[in-house]
C-alpha positions as CSV (number, residue, x, y, z in Angstrom):
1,X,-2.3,231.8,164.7
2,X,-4.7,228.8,164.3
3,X,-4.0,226.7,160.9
4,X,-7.3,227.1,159.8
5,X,-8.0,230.5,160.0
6,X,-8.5,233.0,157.3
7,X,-6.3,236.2,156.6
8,X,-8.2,239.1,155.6
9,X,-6.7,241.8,153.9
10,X,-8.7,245.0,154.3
11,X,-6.8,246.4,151.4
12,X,-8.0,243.6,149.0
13,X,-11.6,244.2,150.2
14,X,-11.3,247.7,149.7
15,X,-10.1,247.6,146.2
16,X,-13.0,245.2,145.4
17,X,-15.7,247.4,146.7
18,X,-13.8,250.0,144.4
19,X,-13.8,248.0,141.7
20,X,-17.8,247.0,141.8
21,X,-19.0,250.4,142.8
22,X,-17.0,251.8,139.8
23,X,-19.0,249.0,137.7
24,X,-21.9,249.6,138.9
25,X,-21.7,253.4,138.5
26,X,-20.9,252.2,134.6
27,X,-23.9,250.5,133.8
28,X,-26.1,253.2,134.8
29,X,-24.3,255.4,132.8
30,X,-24.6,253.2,129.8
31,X,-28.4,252.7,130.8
32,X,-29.2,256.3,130.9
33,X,-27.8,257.2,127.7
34,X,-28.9,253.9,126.4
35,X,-30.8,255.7,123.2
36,X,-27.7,257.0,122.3
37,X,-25.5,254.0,122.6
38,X,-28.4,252.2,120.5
39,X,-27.8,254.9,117.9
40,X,-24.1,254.2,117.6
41,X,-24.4,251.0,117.9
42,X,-23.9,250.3,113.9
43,X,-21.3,252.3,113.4
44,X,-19.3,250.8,116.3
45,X,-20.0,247.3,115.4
46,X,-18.8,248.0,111.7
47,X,-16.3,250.1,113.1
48,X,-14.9,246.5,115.4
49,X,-15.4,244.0,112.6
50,X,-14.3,245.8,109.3
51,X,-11.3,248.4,110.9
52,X,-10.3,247.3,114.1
53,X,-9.8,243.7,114.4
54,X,-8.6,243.2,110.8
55,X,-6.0,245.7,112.1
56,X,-5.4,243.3,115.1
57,X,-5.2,240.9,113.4
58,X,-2.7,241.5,111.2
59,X,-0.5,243.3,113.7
60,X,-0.5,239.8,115.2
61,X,0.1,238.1,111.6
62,X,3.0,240.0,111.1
63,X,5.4,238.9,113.6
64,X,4.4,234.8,112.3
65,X,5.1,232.7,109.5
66,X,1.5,231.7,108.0
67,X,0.8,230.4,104.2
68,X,-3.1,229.7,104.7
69,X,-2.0,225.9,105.2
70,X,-0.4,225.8,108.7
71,X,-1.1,227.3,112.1
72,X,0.9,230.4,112.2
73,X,4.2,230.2,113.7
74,X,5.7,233.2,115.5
75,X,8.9,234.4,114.1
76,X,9.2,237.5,115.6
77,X,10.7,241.0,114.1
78,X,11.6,238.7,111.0
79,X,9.4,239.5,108.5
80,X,10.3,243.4,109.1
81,X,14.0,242.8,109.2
82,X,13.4,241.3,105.5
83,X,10.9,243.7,104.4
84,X,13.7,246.5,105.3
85,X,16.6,244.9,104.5
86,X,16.3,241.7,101.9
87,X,13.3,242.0,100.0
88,X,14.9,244.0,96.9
89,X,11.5,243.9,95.4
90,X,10.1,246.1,97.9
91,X,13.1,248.2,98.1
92,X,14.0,249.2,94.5
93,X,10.8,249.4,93.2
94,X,7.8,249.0,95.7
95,X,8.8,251.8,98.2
96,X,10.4,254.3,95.5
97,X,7.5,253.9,93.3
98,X,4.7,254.2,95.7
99,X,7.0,257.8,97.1
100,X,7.0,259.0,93.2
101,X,2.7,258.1,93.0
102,X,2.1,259.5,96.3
103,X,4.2,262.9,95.8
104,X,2.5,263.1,92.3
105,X,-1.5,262.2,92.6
106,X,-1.6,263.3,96.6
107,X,-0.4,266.9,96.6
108,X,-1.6,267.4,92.6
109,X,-5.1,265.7,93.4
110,X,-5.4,267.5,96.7
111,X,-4.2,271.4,94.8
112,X,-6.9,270.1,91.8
113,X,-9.5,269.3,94.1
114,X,-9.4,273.0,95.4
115,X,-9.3,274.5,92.3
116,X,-11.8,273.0,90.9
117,X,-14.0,273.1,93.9
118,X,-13.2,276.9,94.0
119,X,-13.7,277.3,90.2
120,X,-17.2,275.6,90.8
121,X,-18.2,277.5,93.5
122,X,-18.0,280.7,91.2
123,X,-21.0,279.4,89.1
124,X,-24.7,279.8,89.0
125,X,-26.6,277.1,91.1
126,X,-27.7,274.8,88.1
127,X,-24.5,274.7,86.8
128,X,-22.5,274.1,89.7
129,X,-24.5,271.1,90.2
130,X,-23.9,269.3,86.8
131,X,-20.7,270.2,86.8
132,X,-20.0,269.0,90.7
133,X,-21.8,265.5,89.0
134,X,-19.1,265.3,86.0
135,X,-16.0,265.5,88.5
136,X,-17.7,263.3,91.0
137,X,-18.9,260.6,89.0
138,X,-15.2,258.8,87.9
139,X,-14.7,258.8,91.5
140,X,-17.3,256.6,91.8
141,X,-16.4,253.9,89.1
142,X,-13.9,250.7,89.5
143,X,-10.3,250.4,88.7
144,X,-11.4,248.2,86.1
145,X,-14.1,250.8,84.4
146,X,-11.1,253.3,84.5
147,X,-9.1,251.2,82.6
148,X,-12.1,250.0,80.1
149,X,-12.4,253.9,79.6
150,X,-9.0,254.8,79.3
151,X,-7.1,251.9,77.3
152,X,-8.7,253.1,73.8
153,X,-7.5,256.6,74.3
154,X,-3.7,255.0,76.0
155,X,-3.6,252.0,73.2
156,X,-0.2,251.7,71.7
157,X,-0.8,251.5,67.8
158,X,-2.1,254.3,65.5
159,X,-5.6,253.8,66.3
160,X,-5.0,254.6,69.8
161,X,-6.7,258.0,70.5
162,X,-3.7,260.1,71.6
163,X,-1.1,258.4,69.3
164,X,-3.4,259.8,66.9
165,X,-4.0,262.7,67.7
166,X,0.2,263.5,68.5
167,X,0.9,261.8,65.1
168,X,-1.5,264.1,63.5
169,X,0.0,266.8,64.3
170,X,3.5,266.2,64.2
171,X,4.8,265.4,68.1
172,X,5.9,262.2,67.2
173,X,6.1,260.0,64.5
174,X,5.7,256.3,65.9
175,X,3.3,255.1,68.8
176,X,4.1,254.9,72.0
177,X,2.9,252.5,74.1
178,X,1.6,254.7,76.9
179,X,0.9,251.4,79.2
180,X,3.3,248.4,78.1
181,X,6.6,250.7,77.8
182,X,7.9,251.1,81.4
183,X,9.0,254.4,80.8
184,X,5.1,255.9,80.4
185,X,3.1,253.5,82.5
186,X,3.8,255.5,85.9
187,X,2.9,258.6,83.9
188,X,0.1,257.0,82.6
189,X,-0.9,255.5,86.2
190,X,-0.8,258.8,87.4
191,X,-3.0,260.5,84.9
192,X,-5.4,258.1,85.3
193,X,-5.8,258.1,88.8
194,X,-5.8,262.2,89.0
195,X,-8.7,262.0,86.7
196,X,-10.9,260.2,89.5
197,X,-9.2,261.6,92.5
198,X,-12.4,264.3,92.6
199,X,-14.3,261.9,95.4
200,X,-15.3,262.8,98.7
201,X,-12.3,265.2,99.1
202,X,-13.7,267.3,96.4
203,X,-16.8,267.2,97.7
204,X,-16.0,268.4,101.6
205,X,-13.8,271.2,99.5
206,X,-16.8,272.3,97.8
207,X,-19.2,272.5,100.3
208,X,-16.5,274.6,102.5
209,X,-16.0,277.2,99.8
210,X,-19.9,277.6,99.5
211,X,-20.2,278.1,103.5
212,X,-17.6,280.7,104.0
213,X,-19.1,283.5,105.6
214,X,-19.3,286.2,102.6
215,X,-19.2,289.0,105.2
216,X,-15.7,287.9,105.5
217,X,-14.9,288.7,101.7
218,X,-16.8,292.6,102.7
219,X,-14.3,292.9,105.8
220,X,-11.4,291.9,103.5
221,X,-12.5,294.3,101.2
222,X,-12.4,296.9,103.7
223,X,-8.6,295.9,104.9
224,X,-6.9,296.5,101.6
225,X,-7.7,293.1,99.8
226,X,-7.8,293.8,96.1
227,X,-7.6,290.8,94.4
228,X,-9.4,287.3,94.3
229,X,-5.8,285.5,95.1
230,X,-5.7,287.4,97.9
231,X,-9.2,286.4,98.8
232,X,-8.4,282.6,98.4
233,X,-5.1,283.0,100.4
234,X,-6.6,285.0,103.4
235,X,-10.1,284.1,103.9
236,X,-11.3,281.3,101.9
237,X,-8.3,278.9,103.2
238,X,-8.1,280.1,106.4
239,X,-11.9,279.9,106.6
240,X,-12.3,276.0,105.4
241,X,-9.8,274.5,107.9
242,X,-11.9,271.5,108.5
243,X,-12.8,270.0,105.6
244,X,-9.1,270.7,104.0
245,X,-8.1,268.7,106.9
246,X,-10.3,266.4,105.8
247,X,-9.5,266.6,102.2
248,X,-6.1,265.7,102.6
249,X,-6.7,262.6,104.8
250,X,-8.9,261.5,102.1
251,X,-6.6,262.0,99.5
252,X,-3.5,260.5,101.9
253,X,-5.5,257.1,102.1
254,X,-7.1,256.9,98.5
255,X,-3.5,257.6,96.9
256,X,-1.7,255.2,99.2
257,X,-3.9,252.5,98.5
258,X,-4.2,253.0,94.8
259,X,-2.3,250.9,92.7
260,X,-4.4,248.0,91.1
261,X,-4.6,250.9,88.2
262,X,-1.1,250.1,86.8
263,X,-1.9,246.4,86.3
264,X,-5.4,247.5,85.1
265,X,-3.8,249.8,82.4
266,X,-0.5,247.4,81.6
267,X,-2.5,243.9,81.7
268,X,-0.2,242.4,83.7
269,X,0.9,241.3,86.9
270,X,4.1,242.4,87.9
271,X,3.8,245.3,85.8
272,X,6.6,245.2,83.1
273,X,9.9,245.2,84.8
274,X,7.9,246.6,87.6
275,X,7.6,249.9,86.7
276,X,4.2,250.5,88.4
277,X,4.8,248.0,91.1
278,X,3.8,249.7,94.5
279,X,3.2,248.6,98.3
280,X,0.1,247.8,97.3
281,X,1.1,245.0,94.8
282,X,3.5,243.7,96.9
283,X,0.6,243.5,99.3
284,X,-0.9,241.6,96.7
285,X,1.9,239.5,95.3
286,X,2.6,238.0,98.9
287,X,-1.0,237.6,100.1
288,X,-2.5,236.1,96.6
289,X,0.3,234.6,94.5
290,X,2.9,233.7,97.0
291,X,0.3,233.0,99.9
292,X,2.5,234.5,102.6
293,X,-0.2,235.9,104.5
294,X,2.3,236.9,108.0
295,X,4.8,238.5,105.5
296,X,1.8,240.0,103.6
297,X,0.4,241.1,107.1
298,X,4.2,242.8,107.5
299,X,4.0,245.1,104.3
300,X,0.6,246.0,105.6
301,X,1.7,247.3,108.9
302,X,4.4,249.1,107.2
303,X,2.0,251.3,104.8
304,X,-0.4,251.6,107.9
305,X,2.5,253.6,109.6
306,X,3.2,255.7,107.0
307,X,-0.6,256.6,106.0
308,X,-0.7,257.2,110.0
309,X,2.6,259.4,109.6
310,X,1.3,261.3,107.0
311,X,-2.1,261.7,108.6
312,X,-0.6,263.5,111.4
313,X,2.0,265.6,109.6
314,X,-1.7,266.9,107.4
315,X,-3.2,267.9,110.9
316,X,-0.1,269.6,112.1
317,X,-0.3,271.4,108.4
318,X,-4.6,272.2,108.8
319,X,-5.7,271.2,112.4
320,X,-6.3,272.8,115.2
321,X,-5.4,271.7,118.8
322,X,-8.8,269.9,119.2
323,X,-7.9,268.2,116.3
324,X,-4.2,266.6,117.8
């Protein structure tokens, strides 16, 4: 074979042509729906620079060593060998904290939200809508207007709204200190954040009880169903699949991600003797105090894969196959 002669691989040169016909094939497809591209165009770019590369990113983060300062320095599985096996912050109060929280304000908000929704869906039009308003609106408001709102009624002395009120009538007979006693600030916490768990949740429960189809309820009827228990149980649940799917994603990421309430309520940070310390604190202690952003990043993956655990454990409970 001469030295200067070219090889052709007719395998290569097939695989090319592939490859460009296949592009070319793409970009008239994206042309021809081109008006609806352009449509979800905002949503995808929010989608890209708010949700998925900070999620990237600190999936990347979390396997360096990085304090803001220096370029980060790759470490490895380190950070999650200390989160899981050094870091007794994390362990003894973080984690078993943030389990206690979730088990009380997710399944209680979620159960409340329904109720309510339900109760609400029983009244007259004009009604219904103030009183959808009321439980909305503390959604709606800050950590920091929650605790502006609730400290007077939590206050520790006599004057304090509910030490009043239980030393008037005779349940106790010295103040408590409802948010500076580690013994009532979870309690407390969790109160609090029940109150203005009624937010989007609610309203997706709400609107599914007024859609169900009331020809349903006249079939039930028919069947043998006798009371409204029955009723909630066999058609209203059953018929509202959706949006308590939804409903209980919702409440899985707003409870996970609560926890600036404790230090709102206590006034400090750690709360005392970490008492309301959660993930999300330790998120905080790492990435603003200590400035251990790749450690930070760690913690963060961590409570990603448990809101991504408990996400799919909801749509195993209230999805359907389309939904998995």
């Amino acid at each position: 074979m001469p030295k200067n002669e070219v090889v052709v691989n007719p395998q290569k040169i097939e695989r090319h042509v592939i490859g460009n016909s296949r592009l070319q094939e793409l970009i008239k497809t994206i042309y021809k729906y081109r008006i609806s591209y352009l449509y979800i165009a905002p949503f995808t770019l929010c989608f890209l620079a708010f949700i998925f590369i900070p999620i990237v990113m600190a999936f990347g983060l979390s396997f360096t060593y990085y304090n803001a300062i220096e370029p980060p320095r790759f470490i490895g599985w380190k950070n999650f060998q200390n989160l899981l096996s050094q870091d007794l912050i994390f362990l003894q109060h973080s984690l078993p904290n943030t389990f206690k929280f979730a088990l009380f304000v997710g399944p209680g908000g979620y159960i409340l939200s329904f109720l309510l929704a339900w109760l609400i869906a029983q009244l007259p039009n004009k009604a219904r809508t103030w009183y959808a308003l009321a439980f909305y609106t503390p959604s709606l408001t800050g950590t920091i207007a929650m605790g502006i709102v609730w400290l007077p009624l939590l206050a520790g002395d006599r004057i304090g709204y509910l030490n009043s009120f239980l030393m008037k009538f005779g349940f106790i007979d010295s103040p408590i200190l409802w948010v500076q006693d580690k013994a009532y600030l979870m309690g407390s916490m969790i109160g609090v954040t029940l109150w203005s768990s009624m937010g989007i949740g609610f309203l997706a429960m709400l609107a599914g009880v007024l859609n169900v189809n009331q020809e349903l309820y006249e079939a039930g009827r028919l069947d043998g169903i006798k009371s409204r228990l029955q009723e909630i149980w066999y058609i209203t649940i059953p018929s509202m699949k959706p949006q308590m799917l939804f409903g209980a994603v919702m409440a899985i990421v707003g409870t996970l991600k609560s926890g600036e309430i404790g230090t709102t309520l206590s006034g400090s940070f750690p709360t005392p003797e970490y008492s309301a310390h959660v993930i999300i604190s330790s998120i905080d202690d790492y990435s603003g105090v200590r400035y251990e952003l790749g450690y930070a990043s760690a913690i963060s993956v961590f409570l990603l894969l448990i809101m991504f655990a408990a996400n799919r454990f909801s749509i195993k409970l209230f999805g359907t196959k389309e939904d998995e």
